[in-house]
N, CA, C and O atoms as a GROMACS GRO file, in nm:
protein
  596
    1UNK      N    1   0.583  15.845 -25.321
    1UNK     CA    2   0.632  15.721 -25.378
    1UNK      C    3   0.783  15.727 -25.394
    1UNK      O    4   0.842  15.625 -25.358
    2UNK      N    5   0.868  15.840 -25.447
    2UNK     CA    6   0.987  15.830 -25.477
    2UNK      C    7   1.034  15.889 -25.326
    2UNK      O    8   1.157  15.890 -25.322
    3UNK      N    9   0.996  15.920 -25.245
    3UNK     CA   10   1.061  15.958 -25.119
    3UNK      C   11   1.057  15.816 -25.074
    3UNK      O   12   1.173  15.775 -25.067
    4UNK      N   13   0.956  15.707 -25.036
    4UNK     CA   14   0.931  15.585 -24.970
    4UNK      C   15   1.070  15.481 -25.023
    4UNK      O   16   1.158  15.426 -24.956
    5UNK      N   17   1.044  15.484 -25.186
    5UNK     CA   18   1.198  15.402 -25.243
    5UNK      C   19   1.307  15.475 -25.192
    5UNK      O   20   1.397  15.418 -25.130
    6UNK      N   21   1.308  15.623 -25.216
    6UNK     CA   22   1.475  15.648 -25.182
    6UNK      C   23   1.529  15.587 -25.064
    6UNK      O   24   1.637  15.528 -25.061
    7UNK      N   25   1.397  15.610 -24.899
    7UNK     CA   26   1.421  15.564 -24.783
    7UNK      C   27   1.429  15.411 -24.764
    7UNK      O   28   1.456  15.360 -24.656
    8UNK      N   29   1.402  15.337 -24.883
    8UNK     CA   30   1.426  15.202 -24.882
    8UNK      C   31   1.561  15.151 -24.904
    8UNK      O   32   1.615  15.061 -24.840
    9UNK      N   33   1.615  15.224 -25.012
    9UNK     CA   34   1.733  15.180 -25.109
    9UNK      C   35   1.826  15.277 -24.945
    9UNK      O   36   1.888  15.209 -24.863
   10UNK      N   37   1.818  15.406 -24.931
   10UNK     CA   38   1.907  15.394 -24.806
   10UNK      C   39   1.903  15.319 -24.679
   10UNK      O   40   2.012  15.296 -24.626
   11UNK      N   41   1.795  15.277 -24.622
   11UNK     CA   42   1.794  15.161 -24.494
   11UNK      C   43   1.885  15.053 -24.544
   11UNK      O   44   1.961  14.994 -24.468
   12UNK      N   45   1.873  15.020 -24.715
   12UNK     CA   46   1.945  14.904 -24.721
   12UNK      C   47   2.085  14.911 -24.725
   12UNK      O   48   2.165  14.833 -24.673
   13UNK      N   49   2.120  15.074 -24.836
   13UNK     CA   50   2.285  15.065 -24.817
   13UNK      C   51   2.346  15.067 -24.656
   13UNK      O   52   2.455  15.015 -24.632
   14UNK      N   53   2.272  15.126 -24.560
   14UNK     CA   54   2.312  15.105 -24.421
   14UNK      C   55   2.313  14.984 -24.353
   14UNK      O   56   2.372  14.975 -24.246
   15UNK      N   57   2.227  14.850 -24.424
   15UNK     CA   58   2.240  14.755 -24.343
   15UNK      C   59   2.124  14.778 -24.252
   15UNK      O   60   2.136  14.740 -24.135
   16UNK      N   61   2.028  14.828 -24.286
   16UNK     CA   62   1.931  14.812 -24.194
   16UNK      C   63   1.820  14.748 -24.234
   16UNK      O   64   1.756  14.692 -24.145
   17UNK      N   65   1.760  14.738 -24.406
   17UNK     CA   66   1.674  14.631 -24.458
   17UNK      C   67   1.781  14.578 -24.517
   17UNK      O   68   1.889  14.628 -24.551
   18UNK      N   69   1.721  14.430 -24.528
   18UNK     CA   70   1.828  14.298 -24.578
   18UNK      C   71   1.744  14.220 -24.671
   18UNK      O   72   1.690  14.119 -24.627
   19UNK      N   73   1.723  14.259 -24.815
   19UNK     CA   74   1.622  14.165 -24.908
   19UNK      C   75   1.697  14.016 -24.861
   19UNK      O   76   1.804  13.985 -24.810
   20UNK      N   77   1.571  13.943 -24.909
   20UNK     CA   78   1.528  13.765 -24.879
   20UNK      C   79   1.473  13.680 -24.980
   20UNK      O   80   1.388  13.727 -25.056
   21UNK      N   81   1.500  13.594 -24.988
   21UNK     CA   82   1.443  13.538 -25.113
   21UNK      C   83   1.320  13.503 -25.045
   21UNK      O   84   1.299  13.491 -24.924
   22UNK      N   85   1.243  13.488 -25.143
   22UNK     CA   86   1.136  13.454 -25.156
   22UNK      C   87   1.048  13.361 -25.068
   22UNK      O   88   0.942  13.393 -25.014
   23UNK      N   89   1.125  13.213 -25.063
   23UNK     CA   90   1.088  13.097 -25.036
   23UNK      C   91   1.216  13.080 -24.895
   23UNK      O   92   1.177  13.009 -24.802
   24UNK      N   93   1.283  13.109 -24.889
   24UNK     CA   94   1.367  13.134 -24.729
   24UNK      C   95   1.268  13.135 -24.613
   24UNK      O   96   1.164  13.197 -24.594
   25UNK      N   97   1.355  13.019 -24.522
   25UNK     CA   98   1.249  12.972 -24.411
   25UNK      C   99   1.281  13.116 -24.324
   25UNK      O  100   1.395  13.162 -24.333
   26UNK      N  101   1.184  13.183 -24.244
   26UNK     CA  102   1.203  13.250 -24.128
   26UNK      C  103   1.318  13.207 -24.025
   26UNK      O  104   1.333  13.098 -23.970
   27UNK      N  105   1.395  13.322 -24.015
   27UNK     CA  106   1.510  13.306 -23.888
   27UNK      C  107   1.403  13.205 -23.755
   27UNK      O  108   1.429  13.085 -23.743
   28UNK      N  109   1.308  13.259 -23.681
   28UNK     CA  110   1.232  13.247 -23.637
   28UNK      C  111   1.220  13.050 -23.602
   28UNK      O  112   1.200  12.985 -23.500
   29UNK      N  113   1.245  13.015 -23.740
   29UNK     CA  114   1.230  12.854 -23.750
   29UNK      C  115   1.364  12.804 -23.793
   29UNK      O  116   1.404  12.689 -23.775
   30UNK      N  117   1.437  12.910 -23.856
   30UNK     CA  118   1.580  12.838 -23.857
   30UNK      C  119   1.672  12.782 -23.720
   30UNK      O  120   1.739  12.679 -23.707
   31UNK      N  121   1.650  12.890 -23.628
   31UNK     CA  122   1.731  12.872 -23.510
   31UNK      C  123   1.627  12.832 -23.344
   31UNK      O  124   1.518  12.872 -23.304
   32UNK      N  125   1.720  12.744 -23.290
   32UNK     CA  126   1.633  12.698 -23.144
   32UNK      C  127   1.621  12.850 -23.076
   32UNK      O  128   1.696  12.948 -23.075
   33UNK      N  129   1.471  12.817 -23.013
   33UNK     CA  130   1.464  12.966 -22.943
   33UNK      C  131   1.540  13.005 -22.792
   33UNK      O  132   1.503  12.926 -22.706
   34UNK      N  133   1.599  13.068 -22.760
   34UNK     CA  134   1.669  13.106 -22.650
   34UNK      C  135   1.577  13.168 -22.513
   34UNK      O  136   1.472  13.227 -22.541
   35UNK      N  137   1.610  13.156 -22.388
   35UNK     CA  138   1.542  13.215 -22.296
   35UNK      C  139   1.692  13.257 -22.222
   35UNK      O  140   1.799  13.203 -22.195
   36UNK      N  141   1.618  13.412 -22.207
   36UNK     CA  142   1.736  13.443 -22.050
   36UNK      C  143   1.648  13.479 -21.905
   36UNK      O  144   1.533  13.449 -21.872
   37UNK      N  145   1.716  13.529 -21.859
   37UNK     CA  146   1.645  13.605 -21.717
   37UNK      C  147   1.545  13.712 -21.736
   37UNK      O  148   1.474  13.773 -21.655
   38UNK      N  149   1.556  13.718 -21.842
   38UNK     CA  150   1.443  13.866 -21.847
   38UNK      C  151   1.351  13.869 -21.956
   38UNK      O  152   1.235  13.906 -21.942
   39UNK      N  153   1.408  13.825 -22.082
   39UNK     CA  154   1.318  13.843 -22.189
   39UNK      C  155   1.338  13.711 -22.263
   39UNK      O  156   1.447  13.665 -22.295
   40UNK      N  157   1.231  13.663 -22.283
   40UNK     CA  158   1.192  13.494 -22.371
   40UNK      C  159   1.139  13.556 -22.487
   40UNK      O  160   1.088  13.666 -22.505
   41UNK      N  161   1.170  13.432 -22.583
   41UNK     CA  162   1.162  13.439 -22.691
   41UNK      C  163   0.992  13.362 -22.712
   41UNK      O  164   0.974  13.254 -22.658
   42UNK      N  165   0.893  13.417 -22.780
   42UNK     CA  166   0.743  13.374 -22.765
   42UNK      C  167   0.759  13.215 -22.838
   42UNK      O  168   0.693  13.119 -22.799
   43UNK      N  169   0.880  13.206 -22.974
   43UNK     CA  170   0.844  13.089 -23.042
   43UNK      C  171   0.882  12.964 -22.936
   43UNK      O  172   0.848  12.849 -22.963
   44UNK      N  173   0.942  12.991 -22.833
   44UNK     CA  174   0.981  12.827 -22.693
   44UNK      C  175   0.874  12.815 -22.687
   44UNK      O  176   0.844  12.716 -22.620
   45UNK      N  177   0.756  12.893 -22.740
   45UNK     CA  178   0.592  12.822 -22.649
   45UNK      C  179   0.546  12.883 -22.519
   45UNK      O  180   0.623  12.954 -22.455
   46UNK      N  181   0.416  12.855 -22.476
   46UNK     CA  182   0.372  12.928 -22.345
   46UNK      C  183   0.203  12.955 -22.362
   46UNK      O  184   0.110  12.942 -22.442
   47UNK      N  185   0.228  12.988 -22.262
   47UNK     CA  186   0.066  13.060 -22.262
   47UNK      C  187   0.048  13.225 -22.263
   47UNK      O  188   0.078  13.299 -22.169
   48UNK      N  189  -0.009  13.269 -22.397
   48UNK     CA  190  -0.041  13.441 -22.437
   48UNK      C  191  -0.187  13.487 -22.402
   48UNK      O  192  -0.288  13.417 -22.405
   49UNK      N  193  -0.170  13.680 -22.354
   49UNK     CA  194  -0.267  13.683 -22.338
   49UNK      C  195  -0.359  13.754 -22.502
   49UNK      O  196  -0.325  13.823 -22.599
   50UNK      N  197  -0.434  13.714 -22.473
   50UNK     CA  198  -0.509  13.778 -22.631
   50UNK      C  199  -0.518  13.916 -22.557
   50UNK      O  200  -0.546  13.944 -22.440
   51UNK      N  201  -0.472  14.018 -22.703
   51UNK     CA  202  -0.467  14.166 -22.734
   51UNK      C  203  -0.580  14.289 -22.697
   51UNK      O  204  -0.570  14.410 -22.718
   52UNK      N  205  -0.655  14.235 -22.652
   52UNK     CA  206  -0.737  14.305 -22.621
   52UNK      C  207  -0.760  14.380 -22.513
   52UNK      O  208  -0.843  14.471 -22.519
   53UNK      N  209  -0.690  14.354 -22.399
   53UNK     CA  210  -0.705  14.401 -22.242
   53UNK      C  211  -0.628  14.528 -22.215
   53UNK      O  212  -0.513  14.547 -22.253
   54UNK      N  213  -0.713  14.625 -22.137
   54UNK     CA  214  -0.703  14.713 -22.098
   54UNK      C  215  -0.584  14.791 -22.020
   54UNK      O  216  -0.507  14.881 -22.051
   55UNK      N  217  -0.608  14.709 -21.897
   55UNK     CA  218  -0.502  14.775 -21.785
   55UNK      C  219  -0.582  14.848 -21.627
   55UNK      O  220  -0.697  14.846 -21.582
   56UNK      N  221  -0.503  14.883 -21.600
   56UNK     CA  222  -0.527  14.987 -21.498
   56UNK      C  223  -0.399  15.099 -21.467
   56UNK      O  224  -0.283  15.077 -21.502
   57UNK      N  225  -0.431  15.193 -21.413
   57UNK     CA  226  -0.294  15.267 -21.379
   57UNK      C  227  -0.273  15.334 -21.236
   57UNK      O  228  -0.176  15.391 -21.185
   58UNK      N  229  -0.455  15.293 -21.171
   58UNK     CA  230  -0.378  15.289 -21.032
   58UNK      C  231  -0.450  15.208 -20.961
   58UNK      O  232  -0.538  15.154 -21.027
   59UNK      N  233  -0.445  15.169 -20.819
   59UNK     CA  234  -0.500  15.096 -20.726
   59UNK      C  235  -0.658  15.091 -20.681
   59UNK      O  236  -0.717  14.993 -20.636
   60UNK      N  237  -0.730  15.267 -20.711
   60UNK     CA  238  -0.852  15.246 -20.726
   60UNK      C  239  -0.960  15.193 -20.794
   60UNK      O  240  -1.062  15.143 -20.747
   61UNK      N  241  -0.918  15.213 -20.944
   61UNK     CA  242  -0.941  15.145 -21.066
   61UNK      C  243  -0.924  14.980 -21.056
   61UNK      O  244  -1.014  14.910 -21.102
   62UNK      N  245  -0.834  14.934 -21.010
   62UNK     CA  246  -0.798  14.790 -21.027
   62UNK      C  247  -0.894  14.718 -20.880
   62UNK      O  248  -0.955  14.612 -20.876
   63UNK      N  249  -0.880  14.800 -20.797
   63UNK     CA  250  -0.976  14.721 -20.666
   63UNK      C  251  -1.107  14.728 -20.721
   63UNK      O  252  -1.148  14.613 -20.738
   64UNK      N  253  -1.195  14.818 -20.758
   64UNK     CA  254  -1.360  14.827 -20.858
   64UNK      C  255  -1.332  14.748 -20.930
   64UNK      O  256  -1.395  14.642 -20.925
   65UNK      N  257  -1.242  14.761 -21.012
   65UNK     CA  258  -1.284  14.604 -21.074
   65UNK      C  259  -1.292  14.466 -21.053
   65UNK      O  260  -1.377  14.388 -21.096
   66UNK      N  261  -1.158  14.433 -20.955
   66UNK     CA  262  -1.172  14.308 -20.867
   66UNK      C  263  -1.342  14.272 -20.790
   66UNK      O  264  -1.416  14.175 -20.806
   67UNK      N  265  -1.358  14.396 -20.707
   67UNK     CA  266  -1.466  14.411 -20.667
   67UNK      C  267  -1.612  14.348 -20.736
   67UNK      O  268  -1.707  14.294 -20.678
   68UNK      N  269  -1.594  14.371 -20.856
   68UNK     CA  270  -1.716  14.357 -20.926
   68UNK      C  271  -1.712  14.223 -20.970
   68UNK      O  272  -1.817  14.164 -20.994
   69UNK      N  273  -1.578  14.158 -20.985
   69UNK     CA  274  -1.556  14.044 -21.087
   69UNK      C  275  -1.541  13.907 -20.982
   69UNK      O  276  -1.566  13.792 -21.017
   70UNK      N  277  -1.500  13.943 -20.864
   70UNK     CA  278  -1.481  13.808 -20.742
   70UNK      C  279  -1.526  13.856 -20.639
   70UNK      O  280  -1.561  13.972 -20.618
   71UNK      N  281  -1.527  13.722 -20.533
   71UNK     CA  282  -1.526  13.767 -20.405
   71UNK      C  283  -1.446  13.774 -20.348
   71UNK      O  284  -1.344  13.707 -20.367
   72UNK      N  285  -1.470  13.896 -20.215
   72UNK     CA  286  -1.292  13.905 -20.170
   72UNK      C  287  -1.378  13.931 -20.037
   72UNK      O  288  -1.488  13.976 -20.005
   73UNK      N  289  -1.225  13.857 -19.958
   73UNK     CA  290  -1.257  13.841 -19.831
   73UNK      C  291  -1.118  13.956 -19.752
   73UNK      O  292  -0.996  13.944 -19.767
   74UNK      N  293  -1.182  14.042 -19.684
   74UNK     CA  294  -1.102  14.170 -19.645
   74UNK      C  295  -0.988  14.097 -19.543
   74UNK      O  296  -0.871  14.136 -19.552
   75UNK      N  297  -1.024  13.985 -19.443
   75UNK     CA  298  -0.980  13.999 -19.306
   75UNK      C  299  -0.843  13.890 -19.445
   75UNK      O  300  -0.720  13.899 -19.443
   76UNK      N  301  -0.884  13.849 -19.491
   76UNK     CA  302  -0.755  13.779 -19.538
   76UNK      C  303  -0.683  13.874 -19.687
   76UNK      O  304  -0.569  13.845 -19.724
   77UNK      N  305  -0.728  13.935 -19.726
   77UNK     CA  306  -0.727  14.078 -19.837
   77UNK      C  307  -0.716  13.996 -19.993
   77UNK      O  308  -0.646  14.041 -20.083
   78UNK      N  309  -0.818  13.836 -20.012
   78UNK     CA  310  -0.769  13.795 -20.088
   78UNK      C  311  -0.923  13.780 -20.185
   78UNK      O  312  -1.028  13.740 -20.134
   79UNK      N  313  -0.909  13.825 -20.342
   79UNK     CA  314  -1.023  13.805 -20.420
   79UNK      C  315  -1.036  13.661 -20.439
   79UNK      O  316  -0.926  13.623 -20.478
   80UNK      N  317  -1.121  13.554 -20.432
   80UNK     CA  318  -1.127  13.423 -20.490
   80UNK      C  319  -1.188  13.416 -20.647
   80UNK      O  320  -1.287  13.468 -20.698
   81UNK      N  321  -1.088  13.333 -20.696
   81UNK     CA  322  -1.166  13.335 -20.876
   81UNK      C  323  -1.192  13.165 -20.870
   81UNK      O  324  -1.146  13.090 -20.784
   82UNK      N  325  -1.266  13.132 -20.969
   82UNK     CA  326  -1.304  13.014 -20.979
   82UNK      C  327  -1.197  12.910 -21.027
   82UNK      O  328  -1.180  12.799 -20.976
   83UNK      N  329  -1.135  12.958 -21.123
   83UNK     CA  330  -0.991  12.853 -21.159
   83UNK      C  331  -0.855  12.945 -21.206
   83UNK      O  332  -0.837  13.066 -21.193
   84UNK      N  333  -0.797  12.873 -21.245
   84UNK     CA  334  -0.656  12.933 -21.322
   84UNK      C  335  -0.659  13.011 -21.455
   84UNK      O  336  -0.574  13.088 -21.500
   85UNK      N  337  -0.745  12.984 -21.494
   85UNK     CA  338  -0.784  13.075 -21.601
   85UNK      C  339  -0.823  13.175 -21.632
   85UNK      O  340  -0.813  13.248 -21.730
   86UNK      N  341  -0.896  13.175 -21.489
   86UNK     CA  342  -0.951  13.326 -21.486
   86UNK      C  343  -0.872  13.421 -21.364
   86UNK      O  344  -0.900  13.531 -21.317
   87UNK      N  345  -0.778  13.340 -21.341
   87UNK     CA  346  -0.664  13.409 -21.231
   87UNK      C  347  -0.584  13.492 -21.396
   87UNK      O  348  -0.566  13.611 -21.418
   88UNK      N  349  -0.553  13.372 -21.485
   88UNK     CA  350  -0.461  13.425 -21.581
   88UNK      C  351  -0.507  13.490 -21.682
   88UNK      O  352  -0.436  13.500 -21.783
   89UNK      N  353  -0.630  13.544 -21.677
   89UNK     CA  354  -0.722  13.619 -21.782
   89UNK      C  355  -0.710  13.791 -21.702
   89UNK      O  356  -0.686  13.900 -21.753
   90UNK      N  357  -0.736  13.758 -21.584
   90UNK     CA  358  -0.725  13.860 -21.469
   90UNK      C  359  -0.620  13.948 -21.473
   90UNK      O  360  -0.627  14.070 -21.461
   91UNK      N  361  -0.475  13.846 -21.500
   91UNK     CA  362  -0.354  13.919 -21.513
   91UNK      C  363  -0.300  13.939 -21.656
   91UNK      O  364  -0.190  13.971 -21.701
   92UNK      N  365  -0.416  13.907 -21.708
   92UNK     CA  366  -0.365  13.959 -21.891
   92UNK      C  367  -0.426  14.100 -21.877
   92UNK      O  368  -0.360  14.198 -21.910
   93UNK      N  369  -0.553  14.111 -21.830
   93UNK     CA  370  -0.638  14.272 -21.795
   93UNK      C  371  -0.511  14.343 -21.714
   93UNK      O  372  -0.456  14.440 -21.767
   94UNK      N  373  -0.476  14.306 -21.616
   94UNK     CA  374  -0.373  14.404 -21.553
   94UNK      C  375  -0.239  14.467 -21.608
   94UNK      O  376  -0.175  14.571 -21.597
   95UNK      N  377  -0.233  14.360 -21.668
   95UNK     CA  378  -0.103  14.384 -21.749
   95UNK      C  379  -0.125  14.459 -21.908
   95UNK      O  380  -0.038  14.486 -21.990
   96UNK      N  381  -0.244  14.478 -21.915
   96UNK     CA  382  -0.282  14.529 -22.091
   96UNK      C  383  -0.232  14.438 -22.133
   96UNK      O  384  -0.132  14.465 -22.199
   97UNK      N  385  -0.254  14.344 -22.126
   97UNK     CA  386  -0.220  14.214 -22.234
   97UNK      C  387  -0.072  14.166 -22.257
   97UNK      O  388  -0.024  14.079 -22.329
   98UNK      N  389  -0.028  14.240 -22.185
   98UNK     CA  390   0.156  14.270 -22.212
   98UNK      C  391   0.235  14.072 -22.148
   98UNK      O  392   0.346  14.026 -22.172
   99UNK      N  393   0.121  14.009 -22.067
   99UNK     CA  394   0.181  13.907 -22.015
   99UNK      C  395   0.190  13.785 -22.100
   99UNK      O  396   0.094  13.747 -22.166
  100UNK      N  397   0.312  13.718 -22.098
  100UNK     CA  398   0.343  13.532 -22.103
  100UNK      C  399   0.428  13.481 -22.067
  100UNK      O  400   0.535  13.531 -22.031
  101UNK      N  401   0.397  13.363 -22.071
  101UNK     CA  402   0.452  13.217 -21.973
  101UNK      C  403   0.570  13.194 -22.131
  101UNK      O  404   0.558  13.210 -22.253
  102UNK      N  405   0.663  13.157 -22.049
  102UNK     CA  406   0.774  13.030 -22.100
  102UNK      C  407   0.810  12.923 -22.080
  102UNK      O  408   0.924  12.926 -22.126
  103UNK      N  409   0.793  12.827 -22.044
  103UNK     CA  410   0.836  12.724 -21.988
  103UNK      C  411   0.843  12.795 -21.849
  103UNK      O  412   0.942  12.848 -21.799
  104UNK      N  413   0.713  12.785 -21.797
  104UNK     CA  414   0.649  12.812 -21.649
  104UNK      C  415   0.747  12.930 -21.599
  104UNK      O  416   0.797  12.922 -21.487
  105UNK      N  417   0.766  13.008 -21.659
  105UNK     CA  418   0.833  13.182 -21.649
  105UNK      C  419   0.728  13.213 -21.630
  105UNK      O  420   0.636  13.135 -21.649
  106UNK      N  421   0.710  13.333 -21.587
  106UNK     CA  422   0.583  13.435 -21.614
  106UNK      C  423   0.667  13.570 -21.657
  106UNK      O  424   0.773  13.583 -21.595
  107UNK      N  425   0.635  13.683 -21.762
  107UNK     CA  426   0.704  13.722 -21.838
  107UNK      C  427   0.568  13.877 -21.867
  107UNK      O  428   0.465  13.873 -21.935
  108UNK      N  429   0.613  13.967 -21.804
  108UNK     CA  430   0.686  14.026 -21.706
  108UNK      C  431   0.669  13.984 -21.584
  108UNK      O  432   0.564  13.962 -21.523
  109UNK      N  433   0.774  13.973 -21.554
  109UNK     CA  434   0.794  13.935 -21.386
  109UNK      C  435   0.726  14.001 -21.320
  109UNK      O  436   0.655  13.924 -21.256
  110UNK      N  437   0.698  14.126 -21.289
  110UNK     CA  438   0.594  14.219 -21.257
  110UNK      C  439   0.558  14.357 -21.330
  110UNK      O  440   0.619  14.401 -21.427
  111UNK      N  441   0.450  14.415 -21.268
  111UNK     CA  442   0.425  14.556 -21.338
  111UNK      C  443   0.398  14.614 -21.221
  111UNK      O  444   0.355  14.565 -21.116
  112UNK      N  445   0.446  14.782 -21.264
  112UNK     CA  446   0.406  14.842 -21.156
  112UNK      C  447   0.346  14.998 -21.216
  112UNK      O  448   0.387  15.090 -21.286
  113UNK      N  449   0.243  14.967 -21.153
  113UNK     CA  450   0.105  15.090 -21.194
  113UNK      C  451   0.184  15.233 -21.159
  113UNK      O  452   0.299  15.242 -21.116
  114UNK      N  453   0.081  15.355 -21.192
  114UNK     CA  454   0.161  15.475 -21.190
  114UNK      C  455   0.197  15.537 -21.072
  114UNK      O  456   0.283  15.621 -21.047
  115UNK      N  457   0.084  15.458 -20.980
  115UNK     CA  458   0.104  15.533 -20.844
  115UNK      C  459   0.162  15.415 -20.753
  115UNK      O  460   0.114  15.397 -20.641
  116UNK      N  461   0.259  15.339 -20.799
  116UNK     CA  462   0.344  15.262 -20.742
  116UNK      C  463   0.274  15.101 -20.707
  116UNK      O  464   0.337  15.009 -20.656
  117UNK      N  465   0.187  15.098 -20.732
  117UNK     CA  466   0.080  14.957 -20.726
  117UNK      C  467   0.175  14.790 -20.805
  117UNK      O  468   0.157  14.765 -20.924
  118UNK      N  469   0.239  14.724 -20.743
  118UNK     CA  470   0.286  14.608 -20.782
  118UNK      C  471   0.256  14.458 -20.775
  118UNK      O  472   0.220  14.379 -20.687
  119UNK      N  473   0.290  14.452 -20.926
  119UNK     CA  474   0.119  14.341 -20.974
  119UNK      C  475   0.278  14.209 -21.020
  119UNK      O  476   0.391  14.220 -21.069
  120UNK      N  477   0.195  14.102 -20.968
  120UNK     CA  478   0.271  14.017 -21.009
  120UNK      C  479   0.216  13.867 -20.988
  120UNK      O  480   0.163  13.829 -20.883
  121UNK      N  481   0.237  13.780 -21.113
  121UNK     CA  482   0.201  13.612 -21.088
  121UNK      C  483   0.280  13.513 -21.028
  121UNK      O  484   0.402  13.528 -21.035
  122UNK      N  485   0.238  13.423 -20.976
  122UNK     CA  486   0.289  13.286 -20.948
  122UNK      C  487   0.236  13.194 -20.980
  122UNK      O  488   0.126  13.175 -20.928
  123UNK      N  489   0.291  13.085 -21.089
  123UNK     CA  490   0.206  12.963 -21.133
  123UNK      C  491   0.149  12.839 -21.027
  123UNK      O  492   0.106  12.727 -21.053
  124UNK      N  493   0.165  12.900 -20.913
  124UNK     CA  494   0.214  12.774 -20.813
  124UNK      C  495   0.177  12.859 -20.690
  124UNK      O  496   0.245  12.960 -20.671
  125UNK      N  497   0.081  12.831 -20.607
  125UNK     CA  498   0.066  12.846 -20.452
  125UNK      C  499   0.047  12.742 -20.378
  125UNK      O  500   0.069  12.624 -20.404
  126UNK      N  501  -0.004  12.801 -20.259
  126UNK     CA  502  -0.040  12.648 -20.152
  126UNK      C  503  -0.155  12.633 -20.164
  126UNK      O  504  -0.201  12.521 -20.141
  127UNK      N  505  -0.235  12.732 -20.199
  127UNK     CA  506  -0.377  12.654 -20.272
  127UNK      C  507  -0.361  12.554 -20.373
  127UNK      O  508  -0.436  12.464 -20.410
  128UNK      N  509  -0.274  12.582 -20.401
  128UNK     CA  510  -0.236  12.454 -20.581
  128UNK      C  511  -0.280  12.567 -20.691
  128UNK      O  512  -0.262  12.512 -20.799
  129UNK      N  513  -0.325  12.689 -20.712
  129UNK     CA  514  -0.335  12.742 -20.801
  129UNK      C  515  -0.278  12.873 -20.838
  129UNK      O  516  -0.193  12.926 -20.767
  130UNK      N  517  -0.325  12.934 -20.958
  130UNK     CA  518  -0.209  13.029 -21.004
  130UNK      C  519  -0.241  13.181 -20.881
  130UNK      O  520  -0.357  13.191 -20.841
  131UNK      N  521  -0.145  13.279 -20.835
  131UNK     CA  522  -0.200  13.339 -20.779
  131UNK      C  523  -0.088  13.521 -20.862
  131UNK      O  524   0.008  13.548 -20.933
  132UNK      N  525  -0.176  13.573 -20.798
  132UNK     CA  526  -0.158  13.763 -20.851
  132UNK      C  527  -0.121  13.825 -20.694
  132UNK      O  528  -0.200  13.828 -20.599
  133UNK      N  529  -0.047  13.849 -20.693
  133UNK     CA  530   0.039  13.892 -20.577
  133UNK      C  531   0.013  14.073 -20.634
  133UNK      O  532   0.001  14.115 -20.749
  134UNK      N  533   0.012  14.152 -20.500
  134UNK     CA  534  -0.046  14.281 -20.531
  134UNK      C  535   0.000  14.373 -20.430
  134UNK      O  536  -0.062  14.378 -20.324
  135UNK      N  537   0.114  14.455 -20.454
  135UNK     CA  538   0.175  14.525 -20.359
  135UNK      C  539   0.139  14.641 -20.368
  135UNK      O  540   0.145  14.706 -20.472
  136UNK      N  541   0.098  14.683 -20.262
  136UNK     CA  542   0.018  14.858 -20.276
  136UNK      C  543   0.179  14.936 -20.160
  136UNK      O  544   0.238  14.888 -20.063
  137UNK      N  545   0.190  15.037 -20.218
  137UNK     CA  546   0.301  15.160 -20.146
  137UNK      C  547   0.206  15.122 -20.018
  137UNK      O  548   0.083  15.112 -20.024
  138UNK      N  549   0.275  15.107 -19.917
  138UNK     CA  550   0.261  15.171 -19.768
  138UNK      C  551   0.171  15.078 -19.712
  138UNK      O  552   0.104  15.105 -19.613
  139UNK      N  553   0.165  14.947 -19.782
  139UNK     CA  554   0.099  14.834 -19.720
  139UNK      C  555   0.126  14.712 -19.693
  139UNK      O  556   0.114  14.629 -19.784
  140UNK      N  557   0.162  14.678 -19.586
  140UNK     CA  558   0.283  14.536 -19.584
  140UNK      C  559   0.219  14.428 -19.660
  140UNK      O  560   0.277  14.376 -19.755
  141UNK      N  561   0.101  14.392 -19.621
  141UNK     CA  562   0.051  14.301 -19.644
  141UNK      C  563  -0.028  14.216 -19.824
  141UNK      O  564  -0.125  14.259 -19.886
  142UNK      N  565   0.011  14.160 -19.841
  142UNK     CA  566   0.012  14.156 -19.996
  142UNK      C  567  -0.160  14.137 -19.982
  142UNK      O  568  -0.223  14.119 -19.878
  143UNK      N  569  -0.212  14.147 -20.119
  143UNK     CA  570  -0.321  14.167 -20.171
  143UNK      C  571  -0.298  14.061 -20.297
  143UNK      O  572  -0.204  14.053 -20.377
  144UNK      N  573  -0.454  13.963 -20.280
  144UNK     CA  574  -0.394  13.873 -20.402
  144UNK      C  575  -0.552  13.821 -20.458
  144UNK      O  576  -0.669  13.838 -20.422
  145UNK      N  577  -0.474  13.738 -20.579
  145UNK     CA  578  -0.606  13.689 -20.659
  145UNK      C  579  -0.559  13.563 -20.675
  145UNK      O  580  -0.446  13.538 -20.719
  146UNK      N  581  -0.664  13.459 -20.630
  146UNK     CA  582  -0.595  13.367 -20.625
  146UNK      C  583  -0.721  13.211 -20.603
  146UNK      O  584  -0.800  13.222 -20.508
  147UNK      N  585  -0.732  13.076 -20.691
  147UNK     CA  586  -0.846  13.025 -20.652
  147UNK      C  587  -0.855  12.954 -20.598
  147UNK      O  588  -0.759  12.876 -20.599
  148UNK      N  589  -0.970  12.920 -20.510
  148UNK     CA  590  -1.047  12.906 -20.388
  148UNK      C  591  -0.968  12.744 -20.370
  148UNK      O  592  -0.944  12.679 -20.471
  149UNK      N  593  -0.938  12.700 -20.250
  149UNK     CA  594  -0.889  12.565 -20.211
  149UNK      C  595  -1.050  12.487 -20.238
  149UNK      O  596  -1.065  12.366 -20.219
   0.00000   0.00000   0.00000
């Protein structure tokens, strides 16, 4: 207990905790939220993935699961999902939940698995729907998830 206060009362003489009154609106709602090139601010709005999703960390793992969850057609290397939702549920699992939209950003721009596997969305194809672009080391040809015209 007296170690927890001392480390309080010093964070604060450093300027690192800043007491607040009470009833003080959140920074959060005081100021318009900003977007740059890389990192958005969640309060502009968007679409989040709920906390729960896993991941993968390499290319074998992530194809078994595609495998099990759509159909995929080899000669074109593409899984079909039924809508956008489950394209963007797909890439909340890939991403461990780590993904969101900003004002039609997608946020991380991509991920890339341990053994070099590069995972990435587009809100917008020529199907008209959202698609998962999927770059494997040493394979030209992209690999995608993406739903059915």
């Amino acid at each position: 207990m007296k170690l927890t206060k001392l480390l309080v009362i010093a964070a604060m003489a450093v300027g690192l905790l800043v007491p607040t009154a009470a009833n003080a609106a959140p920074a959060a709602l005081a100021a318009p939220a900003v977007v740059s090139n890389q990192v958005a601010t969640p309060a502009a709005g968007g679409r989040f993935c709920s906390p729960n999703h896993f991941g993968f960390s390499n290319w074998n793992g992530l194809q078994t699961w595609l495998n099990k969850k759509y159909p995929y057609r080899a000669k074109t290397q593409v899984w079909q999902a039924p809508n956008d939702t489950s394209v963007w549920n797909t890439y909340c699992v890939l991403t461990s939940s780590k993904a969101y939209t900003v004002n039609d950003t997608v946020y991380p721009q991509s991920i890339t698995q341990k053994d070099g596997t590069r995972i990435s969305l587009r809100l917008g194809s020529k199907s008209g729907g959202y698609t998962i672009d999927i770059k494997r080391p040493g394979v030209s040809k992209l690999y995608k998830v993406h739903v059915a015209k």
